[in-house]
C-alpha positions as CSV (number, residue, x, y, z in Angstrom):
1,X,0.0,0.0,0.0
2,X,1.5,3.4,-0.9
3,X,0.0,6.4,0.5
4,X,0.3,10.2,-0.7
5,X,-0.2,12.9,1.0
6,X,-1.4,16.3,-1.3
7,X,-2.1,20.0,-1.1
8,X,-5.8,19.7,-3.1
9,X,-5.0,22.0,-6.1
10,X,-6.8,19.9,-8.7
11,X,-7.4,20.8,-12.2
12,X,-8.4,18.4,-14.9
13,X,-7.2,17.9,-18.5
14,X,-9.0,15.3,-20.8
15,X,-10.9,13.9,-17.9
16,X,-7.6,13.2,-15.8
17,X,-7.4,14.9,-12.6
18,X,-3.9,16.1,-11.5
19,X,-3.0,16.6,-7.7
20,X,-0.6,18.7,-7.1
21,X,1.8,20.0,-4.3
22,X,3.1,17.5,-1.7
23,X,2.7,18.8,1.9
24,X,4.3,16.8,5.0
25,X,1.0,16.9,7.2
26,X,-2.7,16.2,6.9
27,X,-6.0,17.7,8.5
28,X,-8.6,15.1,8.0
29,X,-11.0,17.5,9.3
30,X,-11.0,19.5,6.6
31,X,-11.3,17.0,4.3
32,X,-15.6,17.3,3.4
33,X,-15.3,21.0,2.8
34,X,-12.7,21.2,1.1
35,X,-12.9,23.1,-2.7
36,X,-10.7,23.3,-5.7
37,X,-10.0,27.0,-4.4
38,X,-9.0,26.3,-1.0
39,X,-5.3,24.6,-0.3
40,X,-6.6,22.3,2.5
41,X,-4.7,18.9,3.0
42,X,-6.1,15.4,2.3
43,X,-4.5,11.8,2.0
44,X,-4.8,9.9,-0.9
45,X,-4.3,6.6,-0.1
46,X,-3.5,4.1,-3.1
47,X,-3.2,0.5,-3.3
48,X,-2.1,-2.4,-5.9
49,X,-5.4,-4.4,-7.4
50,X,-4.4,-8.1,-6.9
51,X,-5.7,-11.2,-6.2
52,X,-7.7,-11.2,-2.9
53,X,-9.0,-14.4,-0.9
54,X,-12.6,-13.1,-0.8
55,X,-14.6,-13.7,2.2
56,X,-18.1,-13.4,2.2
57,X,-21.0,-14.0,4.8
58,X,-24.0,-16.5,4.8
59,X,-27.2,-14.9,6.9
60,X,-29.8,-17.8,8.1
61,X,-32.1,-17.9,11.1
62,X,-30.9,-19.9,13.9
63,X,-32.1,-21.2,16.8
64,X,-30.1,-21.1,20.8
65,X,-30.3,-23.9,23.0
66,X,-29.7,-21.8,26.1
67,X,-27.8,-24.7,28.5
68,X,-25.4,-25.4,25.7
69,X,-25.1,-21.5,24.7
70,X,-25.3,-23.2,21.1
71,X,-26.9,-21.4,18.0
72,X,-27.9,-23.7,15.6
73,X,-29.0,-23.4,12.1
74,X,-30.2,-25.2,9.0
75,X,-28.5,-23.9,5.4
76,X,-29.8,-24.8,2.3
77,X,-27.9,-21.9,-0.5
78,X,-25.7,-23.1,-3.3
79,X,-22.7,-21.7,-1.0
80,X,-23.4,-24.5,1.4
81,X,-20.2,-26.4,0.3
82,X,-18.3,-23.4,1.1
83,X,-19.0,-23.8,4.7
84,X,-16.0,-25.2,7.0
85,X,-15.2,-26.4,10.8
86,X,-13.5,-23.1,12.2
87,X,-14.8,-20.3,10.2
88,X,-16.0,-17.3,12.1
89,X,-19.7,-16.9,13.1
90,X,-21.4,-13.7,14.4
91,X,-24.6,-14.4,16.2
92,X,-27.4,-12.0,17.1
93,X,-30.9,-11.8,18.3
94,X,-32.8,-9.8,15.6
95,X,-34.5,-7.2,17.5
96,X,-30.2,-6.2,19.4
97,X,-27.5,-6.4,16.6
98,X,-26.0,-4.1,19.4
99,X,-24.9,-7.9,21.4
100,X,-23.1,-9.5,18.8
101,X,-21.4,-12.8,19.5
102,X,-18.4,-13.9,18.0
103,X,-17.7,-17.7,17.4
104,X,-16.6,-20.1,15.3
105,X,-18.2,-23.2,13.3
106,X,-18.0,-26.0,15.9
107,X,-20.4,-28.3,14.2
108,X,-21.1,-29.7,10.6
109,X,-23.8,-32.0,9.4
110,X,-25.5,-33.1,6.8
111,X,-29.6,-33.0,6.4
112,X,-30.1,-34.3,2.4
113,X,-29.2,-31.0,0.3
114,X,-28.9,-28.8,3.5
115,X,-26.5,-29.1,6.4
116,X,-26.9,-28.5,10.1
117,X,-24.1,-25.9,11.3
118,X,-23.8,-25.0,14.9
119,X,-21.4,-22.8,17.0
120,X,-21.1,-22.2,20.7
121,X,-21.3,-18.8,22.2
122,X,-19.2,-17.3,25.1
123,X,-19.9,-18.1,28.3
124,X,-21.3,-14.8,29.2
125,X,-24.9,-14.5,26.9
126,X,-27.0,-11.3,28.1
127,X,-29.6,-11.6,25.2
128,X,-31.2,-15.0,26.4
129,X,-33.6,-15.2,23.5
130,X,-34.4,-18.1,21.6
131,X,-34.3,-17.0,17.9
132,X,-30.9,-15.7,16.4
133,X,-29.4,-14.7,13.7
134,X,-26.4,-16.4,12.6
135,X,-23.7,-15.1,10.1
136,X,-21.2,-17.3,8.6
137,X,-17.9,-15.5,7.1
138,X,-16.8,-17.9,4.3
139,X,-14.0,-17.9,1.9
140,X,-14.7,-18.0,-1.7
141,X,-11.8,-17.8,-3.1
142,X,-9.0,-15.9,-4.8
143,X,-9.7,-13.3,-7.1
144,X,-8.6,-10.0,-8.6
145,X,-10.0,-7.8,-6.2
146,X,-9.9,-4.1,-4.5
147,X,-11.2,-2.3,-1.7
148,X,-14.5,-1.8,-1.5
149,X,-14.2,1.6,-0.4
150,X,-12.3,2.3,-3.8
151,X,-15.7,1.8,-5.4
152,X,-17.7,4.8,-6.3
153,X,-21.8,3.8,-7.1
154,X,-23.2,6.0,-10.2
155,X,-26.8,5.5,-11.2
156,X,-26.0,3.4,-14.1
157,X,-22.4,2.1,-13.6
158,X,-19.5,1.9,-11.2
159,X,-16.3,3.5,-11.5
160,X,-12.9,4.1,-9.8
161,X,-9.7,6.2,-10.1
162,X,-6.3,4.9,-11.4
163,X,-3.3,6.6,-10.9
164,X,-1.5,6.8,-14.3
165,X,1.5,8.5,-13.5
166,X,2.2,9.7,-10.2
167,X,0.1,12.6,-9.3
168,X,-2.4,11.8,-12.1
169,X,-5.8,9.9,-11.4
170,X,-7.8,8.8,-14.4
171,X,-11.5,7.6,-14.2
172,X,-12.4,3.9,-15.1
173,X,-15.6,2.0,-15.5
174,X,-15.4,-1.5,-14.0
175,X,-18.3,-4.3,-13.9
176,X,-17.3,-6.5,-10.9
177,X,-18.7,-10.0,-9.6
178,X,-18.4,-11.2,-6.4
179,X,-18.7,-8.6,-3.1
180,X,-16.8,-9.9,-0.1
181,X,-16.9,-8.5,3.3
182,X,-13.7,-5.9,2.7
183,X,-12.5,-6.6,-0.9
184,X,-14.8,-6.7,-4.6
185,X,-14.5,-8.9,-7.4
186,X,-12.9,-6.7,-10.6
187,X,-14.4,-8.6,-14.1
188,X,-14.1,-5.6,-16.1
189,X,-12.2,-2.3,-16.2
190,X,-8.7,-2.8,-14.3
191,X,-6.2,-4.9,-14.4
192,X,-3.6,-6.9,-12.1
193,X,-0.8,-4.0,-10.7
194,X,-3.4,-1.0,-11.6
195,X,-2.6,1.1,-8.8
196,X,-6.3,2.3,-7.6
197,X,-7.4,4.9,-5.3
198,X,-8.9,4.1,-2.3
199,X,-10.0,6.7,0.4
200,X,-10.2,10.7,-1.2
201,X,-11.2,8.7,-4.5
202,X,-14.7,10.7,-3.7
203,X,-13.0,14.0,-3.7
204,X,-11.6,13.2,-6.8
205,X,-14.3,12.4,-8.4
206,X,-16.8,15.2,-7.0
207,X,-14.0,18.1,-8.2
208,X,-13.5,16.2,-11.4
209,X,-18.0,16.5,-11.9
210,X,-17.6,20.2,-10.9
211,X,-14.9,21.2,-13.5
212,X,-17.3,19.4,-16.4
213,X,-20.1,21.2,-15.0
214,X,-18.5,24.3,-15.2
215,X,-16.9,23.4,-18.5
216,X,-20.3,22.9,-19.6
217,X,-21.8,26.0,-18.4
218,X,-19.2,28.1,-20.1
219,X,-19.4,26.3,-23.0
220,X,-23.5,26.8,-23.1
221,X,-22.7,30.7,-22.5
222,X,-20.1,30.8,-25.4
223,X,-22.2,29.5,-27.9
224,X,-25.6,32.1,-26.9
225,X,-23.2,34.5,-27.0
């Protein structure tokens, strides 16, 4: 993971956005009101997109045997086989995600196409209800991945910002596949070594949305002129 740390003094040229001036310090306070005329500081942090073991989580109902403290569910998805002794399990009654237990898979069996997975809470349960809900974090393998948080949502696409030299961020569509837990799937869009921003990627892109718009508007007054 690199990280660089920039004076925001943004301007953009053929839909890349150049950050220039490198400062020693950072104010992350400043960092949501921050404009293309104002010299506040802001981190760009940017990592390497690479292959990822992607974990995601199964959700089911489950049920607690209270002498045991033992939540126990029934799972009948397609990711059933991806299920293993040890993975980590968070359990929750549904109406207090605020006591969340954390566990492991202590049990495994099989119930035709399903299979019966149990884990065994701490000692110490305050929420003595019944019903739970049980979340299994599951591998799914490796894949060319990046942060989630690199990941900005339009209406119709996604999109994130690659450094292409240093100092220079360039906007990228990307269709991806599976969504894990801290990493996403990359199908489309970037490749293996593309150096990606992560956090202040939203920065980018909001002042690189303000220059078309003004663009834009002074290209509408131009041509009424």
């Amino acid at each position: 993971m690199q990280k660089f740390i920039i004076a925001i003094v943004i301007v953009v040229v053929s839909d890349v956005v150049v950050a220039q001036g490198v400062r020693d310090h950072t104010r992350m306070d400043d960092v949501s009101r921050v404009t293309v005329s104002q010299a506040e500081d802001l981190t760009l942090v940017v990592v390497k997109a690479e292959k990822q073991n992607l974990q995601t989580w199964i959700r089911v109902a489950a049920i607690l045997d209270v002498l045991k403290k033992k939540v126990t569910a029934r799972v009948c998805e397609k990711s059933v086989d991806f299920i293993k002794m040890g993975q980590r399990v968070r359990s929750f009654p549904p109406a207090s995600k605020s006591s969340i237990y954390q566990s492991r898979v202590s049990e495994i069996s099989k119930d035709g196409s399903c299979v019966i997975v149990s884990a065994v809470l701490p000692k110490e349960v305050y929420e003595v209800q019944l019903q739970y809900v049980m979340e299994i974090i599951v591998h799914r393998g490796n894949y060319l991945s990046i942060p989630n948080e690199a990941i900005i949502e339009e209406a119709d696409h996604q999109l994130v910002y690659i450094e292409s030299d240093a100092g220079h961020y360039v906007p990228k569509m990307i269709r991806t596949g599976i969504i894990g837990e801290l990493y996403t799937q990359i199908l489309q869009g970037v490749e293996a070594g593309d150096k990606v921003v992560t956090f202040g990627s939203f920065f980018i892109d909001a002042d690189n949305k303000l220059n078309k718009t003004k663009k834009d508007s002074m290209g509408h007054a131009h041509h009424h002129h």
